[in-house]
N, C-alpha and C positions, 0 to 999 in steps of 0.2 A: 299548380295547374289542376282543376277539377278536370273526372275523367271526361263530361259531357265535352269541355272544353279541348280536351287530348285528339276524343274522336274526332271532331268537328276540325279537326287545324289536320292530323292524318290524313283526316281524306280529303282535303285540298289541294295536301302536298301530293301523295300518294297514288289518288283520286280510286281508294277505295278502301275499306274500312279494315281495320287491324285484322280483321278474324280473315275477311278474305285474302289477303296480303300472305298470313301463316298458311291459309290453305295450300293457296297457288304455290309459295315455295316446298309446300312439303310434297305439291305434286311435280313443280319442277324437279325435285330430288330425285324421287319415285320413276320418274322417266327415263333422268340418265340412268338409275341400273339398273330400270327394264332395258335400254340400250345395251348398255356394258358387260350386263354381264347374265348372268342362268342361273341367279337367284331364284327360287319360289316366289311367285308374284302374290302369295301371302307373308313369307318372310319380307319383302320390303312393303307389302302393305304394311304390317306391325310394324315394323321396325321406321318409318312415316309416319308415326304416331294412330293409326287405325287401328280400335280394339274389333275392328268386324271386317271381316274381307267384303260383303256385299259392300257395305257401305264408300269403300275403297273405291270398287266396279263404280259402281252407280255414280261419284263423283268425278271421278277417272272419265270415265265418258262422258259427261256432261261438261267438262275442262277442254277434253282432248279431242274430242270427238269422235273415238273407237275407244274400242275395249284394250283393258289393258297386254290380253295377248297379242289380241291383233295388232298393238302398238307395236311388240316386242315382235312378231313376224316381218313387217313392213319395214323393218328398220328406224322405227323412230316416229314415222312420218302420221302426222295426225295434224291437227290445228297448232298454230306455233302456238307456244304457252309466254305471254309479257308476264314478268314479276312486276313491273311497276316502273 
């Protein structure tokens, strides 16, 4: 299978493309132990594969729809996040 042809069949099934598929689950991850637990919400940035904490932020809200404290204040409560 050529990758053109990987992507293209992916995102029919999935109906979204491999890179944003990893995103969503690394922010669904990222979520529950903002939920869970009182990690440093730069330790589970990094540890979510994020070499930058902005970058984290700035996706995190753009996914979630608040920031990721404010995710962690609320309990949870932001835009529900579908993996697919």
């Amino acid at each position: 299978m050529t990758p053109y042809h990987f992507l293209r069949t992916f995102r029919q099934v999935a109906g979204m493309t491999p890179h944003q598929f990893v995103l969503r689950l690394r922010m669904h991850r990222a979520a529950i132990r903002l939920r869970r637990s009182q990690e440093s919400i730069s330790t589970i940035a990094f540890d979510a594969g994020f070499n930058d904490l902005s970058t984290f932020n700035r996706r995190f809200r753009r996914v979630m729809g608040v920031s990721p404290s404010t995710y962690r204040t609320r309990g949870g409560r932001g835009r529900p996040l579908s993996i697919g």
